[in-house]
Structure formats: structure tokens, C-alpha cells
C-alpha positions as CSV (number, residue, x, y, z in Angstrom):
1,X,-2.8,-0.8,-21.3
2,X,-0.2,0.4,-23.8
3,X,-0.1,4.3,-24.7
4,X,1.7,5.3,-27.8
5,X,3.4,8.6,-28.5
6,X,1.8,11.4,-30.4
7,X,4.9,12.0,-32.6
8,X,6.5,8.6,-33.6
9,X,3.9,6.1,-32.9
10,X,6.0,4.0,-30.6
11,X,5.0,2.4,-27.5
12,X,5.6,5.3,-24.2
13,X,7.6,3.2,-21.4
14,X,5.0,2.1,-18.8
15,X,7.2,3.3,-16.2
16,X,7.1,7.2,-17.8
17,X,3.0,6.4,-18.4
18,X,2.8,5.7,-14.3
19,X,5.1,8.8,-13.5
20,X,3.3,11.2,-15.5
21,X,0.3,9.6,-16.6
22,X,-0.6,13.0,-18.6
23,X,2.1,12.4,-20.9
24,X,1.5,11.9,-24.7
25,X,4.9,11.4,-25.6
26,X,8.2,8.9,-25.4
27,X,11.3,9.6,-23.8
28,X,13.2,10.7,-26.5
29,X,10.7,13.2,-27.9
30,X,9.9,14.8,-24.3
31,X,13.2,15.4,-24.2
32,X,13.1,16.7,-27.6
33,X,10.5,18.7,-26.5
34,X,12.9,20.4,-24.2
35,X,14.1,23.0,-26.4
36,X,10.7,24.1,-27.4
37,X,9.9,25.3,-23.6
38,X,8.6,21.3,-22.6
39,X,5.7,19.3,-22.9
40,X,4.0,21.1,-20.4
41,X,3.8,24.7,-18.9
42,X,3.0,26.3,-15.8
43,X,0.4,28.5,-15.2
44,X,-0.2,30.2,-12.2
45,X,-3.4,32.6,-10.4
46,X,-3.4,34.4,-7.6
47,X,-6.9,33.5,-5.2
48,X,-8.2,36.1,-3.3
49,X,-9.9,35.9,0.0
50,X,-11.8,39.2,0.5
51,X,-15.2,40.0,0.1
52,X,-17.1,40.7,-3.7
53,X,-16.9,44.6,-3.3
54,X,-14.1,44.8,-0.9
55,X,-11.3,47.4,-1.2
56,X,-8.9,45.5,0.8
57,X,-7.3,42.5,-0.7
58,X,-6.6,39.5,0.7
59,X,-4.7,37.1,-0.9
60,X,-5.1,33.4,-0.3
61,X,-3.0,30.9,-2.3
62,X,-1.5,30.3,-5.8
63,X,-3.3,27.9,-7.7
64,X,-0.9,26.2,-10.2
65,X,-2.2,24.2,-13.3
66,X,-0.1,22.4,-15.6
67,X,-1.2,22.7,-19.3
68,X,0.1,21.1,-22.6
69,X,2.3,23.3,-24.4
70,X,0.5,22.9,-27.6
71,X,3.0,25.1,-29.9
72,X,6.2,23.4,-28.7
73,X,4.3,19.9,-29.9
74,X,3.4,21.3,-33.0
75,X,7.3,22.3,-33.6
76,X,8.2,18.9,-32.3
77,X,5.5,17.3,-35.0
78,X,6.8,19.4,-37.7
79,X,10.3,18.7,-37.3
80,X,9.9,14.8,-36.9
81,X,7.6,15.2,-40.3
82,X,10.1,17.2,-41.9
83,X,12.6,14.5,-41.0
84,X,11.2,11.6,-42.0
């Protein structure tokens, strides 16, 4: 099944659709993308381990989550608009 970027329309390379099958955009405009912090961002929480209550903290892992970077697409949109 074809995917087709968010910005130009074109078709996203099946390869880069199997790699990162969250993507929403073609090569050229991830990379494009790049100036404006990325596609995506990181965000991170700390988990704790103690007990509801519990003065002493014990930490467990870090959960990561990887979320669209909705203002650096909304640059990227304007600009290609703006070009076009």
C-alpha cells in the first residue's frame, strides 16, 4: 500500500515507510524537517518504584516516547506553501 507525504503529495519510498513506519513524510522533506528540530521528538519520564505515600524514592526506568513534532511540520508546510 502506497503512503504519500503530508507536504508535497508524492509517493514516501517503501523502503523509508518499512523503516519508520510512523513517518508522514518523503525523504527530502524529513530532511527538510531537520532544521526545524525533526519530524519527531523525544520525550522522556522518569517511573518510580516506591510505594503511593512513600518518602523514599525509588526510581525504576525511563520511559521514552517518540511524538510528532507538530510545529516543525507546520513550518515545513508553510514554507513549501509559501514556495509554491
Amino acid at each position: 500500500m502506497s503512503r504519500f507525504c503530508e507536504i508535497c503529495k508524492k509517493e514516501i519510498d517503501p523502503d523509508r515507510a518499512e523503516y519508520l513506519p510512523e513517518t508522514r513524510l518523503c525523504t527530502t522533506h524529513a530532511r527538510q524537517a531537520e532544521k526545524y528540530g525533526g519530524e519527531f521528538v523525544l520525550a522522556s519520564t522518569q517511573t518510580t518504584l516506591s510505594k503511593a505515600g512513600s518518602l523514599k524514592k525509588n526510581y525504576g526506568d525511563v520511559a521514552v516516547e517518540k511524538l510528532r513534532n507538530a510545529e516543525a511540520l507546520r513550518k515545513l508546510r508553510d514554507d513549501y506553501e509559501n514556495s509554491q
